[in-house]
Rosetta silent file (secondary structure, phi, psi, omega in degrees, C-alpha in Angstrom):
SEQUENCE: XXXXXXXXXXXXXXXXXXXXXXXXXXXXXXXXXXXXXXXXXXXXXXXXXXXXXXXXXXXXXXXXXXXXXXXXXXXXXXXXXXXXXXXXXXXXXXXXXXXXXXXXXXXXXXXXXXXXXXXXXXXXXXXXXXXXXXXXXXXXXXX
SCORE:     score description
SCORE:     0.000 S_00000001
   1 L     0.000  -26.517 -176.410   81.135   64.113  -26.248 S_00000001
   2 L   -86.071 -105.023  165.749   78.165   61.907  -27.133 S_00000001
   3 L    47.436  -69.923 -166.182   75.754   65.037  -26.548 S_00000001
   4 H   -84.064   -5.351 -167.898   77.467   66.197  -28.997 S_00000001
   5 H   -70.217  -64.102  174.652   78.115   63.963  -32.046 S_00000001
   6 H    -5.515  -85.349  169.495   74.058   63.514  -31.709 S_00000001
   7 H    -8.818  -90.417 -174.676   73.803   67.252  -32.068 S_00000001
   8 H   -27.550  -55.474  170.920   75.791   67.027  -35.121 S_00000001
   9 H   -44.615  -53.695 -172.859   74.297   63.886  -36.502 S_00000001
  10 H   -77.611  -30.244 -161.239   70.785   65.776  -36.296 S_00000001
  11 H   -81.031  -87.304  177.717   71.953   69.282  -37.516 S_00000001
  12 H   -10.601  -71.644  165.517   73.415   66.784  -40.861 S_00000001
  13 H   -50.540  -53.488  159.177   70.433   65.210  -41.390 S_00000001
  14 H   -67.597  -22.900 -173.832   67.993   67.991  -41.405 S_00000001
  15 H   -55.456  -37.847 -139.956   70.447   70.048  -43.706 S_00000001
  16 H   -77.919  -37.930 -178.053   70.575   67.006  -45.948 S_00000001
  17 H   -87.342    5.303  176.900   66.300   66.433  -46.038 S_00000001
  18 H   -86.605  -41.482  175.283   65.878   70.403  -46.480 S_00000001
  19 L   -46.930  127.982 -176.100   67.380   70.564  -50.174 S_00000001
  20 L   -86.779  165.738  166.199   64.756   71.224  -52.583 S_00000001
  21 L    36.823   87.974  166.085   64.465   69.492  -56.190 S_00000001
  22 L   -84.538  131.317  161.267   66.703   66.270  -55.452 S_00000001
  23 L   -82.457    0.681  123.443   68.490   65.466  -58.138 S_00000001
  24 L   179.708  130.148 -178.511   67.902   61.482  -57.862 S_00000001
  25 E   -60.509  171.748  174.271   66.844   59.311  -54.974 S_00000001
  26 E  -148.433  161.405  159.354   68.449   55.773  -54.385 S_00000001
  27 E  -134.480  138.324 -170.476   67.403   52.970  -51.770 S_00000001
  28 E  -131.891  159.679  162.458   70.336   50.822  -51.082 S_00000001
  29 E  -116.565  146.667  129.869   71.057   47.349  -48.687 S_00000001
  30 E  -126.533  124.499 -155.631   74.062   46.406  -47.470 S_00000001
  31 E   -84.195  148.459  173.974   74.873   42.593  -46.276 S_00000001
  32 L  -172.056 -147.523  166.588   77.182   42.420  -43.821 S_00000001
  33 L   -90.037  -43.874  173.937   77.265   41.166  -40.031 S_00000001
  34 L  -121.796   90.539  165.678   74.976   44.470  -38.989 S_00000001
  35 L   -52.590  143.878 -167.525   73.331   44.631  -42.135 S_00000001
  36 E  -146.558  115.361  175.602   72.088   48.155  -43.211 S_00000001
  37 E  -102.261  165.744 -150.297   69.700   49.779  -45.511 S_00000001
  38 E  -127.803  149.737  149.415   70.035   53.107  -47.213 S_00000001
  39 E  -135.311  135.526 -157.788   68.349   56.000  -48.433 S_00000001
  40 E  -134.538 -174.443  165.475   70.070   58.537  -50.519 S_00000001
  41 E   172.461  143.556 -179.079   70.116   61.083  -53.577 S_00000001
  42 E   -58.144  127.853  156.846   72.746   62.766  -55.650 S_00000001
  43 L   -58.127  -54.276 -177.939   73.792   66.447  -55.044 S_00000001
  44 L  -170.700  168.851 -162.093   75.258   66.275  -58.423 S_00000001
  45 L   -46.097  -17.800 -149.419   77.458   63.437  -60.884 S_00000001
  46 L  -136.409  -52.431 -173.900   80.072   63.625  -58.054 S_00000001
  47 E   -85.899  139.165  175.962   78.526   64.481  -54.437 S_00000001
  48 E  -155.615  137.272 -177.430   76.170   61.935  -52.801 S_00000001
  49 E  -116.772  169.677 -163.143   74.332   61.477  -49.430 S_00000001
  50 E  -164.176  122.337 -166.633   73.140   58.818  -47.689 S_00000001
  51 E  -136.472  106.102  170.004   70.932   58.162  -44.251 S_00000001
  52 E  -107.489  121.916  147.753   71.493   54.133  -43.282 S_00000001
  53 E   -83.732  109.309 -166.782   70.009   52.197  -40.669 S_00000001
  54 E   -57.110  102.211 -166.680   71.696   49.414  -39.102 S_00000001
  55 L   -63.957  -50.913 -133.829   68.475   46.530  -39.590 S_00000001
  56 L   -53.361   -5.590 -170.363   70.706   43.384  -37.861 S_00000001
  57 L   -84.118  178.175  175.466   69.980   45.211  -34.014 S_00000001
  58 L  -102.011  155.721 -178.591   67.284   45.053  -31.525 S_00000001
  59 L   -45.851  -57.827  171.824   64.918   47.865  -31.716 S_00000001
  60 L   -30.485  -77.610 -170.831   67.093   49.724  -28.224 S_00000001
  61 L   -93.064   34.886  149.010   70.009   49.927  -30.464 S_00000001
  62 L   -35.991  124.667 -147.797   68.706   50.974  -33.793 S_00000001
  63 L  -144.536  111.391  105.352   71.637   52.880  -34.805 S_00000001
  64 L     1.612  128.494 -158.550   71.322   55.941  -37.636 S_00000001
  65 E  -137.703  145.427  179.115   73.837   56.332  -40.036 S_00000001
  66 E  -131.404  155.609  177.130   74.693   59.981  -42.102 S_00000001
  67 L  -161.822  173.330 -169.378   77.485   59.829  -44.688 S_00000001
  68 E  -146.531  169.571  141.801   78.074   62.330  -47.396 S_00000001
  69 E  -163.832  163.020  167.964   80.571   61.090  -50.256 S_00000001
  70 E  -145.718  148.211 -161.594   82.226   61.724  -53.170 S_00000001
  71 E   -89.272  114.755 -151.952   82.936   59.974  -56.272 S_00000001
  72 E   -73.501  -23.340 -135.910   86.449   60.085  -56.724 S_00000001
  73 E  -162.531  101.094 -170.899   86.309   57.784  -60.202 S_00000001
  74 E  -130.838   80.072  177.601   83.081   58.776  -62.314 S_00000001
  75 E  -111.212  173.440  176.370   82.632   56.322  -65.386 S_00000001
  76 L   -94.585    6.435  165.209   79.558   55.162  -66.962 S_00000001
  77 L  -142.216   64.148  122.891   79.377   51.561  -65.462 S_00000001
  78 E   177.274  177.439 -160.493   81.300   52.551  -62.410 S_00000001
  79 E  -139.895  141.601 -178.783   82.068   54.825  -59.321 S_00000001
  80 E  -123.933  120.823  170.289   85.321   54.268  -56.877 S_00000001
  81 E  -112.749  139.815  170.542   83.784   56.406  -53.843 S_00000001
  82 E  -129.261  121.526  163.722   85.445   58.072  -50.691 S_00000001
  83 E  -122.457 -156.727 -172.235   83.205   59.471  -47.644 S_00000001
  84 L  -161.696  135.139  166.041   82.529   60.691  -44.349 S_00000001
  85 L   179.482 -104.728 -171.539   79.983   60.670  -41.635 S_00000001
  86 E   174.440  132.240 -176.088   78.940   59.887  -38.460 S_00000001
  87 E  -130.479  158.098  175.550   76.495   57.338  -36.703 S_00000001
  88 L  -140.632  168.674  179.163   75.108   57.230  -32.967 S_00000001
  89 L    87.898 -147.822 -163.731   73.432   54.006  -30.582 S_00000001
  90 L   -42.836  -16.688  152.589   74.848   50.568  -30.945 S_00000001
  91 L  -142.964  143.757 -164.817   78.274   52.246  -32.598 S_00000001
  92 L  -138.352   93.254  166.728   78.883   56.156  -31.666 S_00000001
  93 E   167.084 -165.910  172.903   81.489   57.954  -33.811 S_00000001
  94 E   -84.703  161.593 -179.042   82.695   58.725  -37.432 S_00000001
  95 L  -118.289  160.503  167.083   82.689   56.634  -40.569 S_00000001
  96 L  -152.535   80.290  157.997   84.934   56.686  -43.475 S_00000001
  97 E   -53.872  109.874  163.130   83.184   54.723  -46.454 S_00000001
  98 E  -119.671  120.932 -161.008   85.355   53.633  -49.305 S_00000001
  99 E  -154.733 -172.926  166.211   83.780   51.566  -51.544 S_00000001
 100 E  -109.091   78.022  179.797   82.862   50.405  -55.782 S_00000001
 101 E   -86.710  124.135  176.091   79.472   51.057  -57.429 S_00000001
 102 E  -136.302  170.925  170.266   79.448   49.219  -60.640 S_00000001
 103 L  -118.142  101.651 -147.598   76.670   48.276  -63.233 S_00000001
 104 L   -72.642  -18.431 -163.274   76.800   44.653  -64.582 S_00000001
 105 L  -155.089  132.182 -132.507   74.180   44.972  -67.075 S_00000001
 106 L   -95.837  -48.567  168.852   73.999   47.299  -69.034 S_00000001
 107 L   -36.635  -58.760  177.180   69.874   47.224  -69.910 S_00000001
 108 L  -110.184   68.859 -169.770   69.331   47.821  -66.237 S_00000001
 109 L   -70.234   -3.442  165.839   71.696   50.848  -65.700 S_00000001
 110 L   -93.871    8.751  175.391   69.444   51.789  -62.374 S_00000001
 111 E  -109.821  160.017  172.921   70.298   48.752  -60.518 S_00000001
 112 E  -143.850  135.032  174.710   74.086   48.780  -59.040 S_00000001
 113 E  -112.064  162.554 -175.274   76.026   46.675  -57.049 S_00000001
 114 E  -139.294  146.867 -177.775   78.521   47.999  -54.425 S_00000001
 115 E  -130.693  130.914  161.995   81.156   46.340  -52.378 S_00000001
 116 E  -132.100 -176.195 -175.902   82.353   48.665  -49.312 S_00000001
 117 E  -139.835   76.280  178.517   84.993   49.279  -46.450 S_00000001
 118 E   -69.997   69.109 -173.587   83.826   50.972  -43.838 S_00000001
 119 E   -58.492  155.559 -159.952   86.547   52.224  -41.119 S_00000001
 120 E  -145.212   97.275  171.226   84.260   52.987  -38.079 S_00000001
 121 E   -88.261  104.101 -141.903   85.746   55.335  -35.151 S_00000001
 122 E  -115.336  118.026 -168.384   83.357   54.120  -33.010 S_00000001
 123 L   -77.294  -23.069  179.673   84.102   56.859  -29.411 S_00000001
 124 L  -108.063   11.084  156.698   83.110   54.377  -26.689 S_00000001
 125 L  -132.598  -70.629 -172.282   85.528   51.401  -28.006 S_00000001
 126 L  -176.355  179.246 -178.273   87.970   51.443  -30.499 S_00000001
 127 E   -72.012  155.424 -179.438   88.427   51.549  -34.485 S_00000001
 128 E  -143.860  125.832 -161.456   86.261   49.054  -36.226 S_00000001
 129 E  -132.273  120.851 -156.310   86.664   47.915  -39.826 S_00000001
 130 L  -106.911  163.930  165.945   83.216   46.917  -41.140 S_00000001
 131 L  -161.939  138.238 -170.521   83.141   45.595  -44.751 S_00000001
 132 E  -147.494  171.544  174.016   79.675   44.803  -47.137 S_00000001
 133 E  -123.268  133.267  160.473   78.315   44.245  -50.413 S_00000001
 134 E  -157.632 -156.221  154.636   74.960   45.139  -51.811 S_00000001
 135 E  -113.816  166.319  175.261   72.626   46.812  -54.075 S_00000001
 136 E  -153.035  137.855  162.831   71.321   50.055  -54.821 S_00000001
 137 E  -131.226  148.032 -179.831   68.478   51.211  -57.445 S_00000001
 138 E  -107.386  136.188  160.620   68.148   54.713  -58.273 S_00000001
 139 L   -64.271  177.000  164.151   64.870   56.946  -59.127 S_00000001
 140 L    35.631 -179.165 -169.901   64.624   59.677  -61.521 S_00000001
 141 L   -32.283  124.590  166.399   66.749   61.221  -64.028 S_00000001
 142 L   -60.173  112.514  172.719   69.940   59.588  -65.014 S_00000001
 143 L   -30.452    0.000    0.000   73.300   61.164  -63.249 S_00000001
């Protein structure tokens, strides 16, 4: 079963880094207990990816993170999000990110803060319910 989420994980990830003319990158952190940073870019106003690495580990369990989401709530100084994706190493299973991207100030509408909830069906233990806060700043064109 781990064979295969891997598989999966990598078949996601190259789909996701194949798309031509991204329509606008992001780099994101999130604080937590396994702290994580992100790199991402919009499909379109509504669909968003994401490829997170868990920093808080030892280099052996460097742990890869794919998520896809979409924003269920689409205002201009905030986003109520629901995803889905899948991580291997130091946790091995699916994710289900639900989280709040909002923009406090208005001047700097490419920084965001986010608060998330991260249910974590992690296949060698048990459900795990992660939960963080961070930033995000976005490149390019406004969404």
């Amino acid at each position: 079963m781990t064979r295969l989420i891997k598989i999966l994980f990598l078949f996601i990830f190259f789909s996701l880094i194949s798309f031509k003319g991204f329509s606008q990158l992001s780099i994101s952190y999130y604080s937590s207990t396994l702290s994580k940073i992100g790199l991402g870019y919009n499909f379109n106003d509504r669909f968003w990816s994401e490829l997170r690495l868990y920093s808080n580990t030892s280099i052996s369990d460097i742990t890869p993170e794919v998520v896809i989401c979409y924003n269920i709530v689409k205002k201009e100084r905030h986003n109520i999000y629901l995803g889905l994706g899948g991580n291997v190493n130091y946790f091995t299973g699916f994710v289900l990110p639900v989280g709040v991207q909002f923009t406090p100030i208005e001047k700097f509408e490419r920084f965001s803060l986010h608060i998330e909830l991260q249910p974590t069906l992690d296949i060698e233990s048990d459900l795990i319910i992660q939960s963080s806060w961070g930033l995000r700043y976005k490149f390019g064109k406004k969404d």
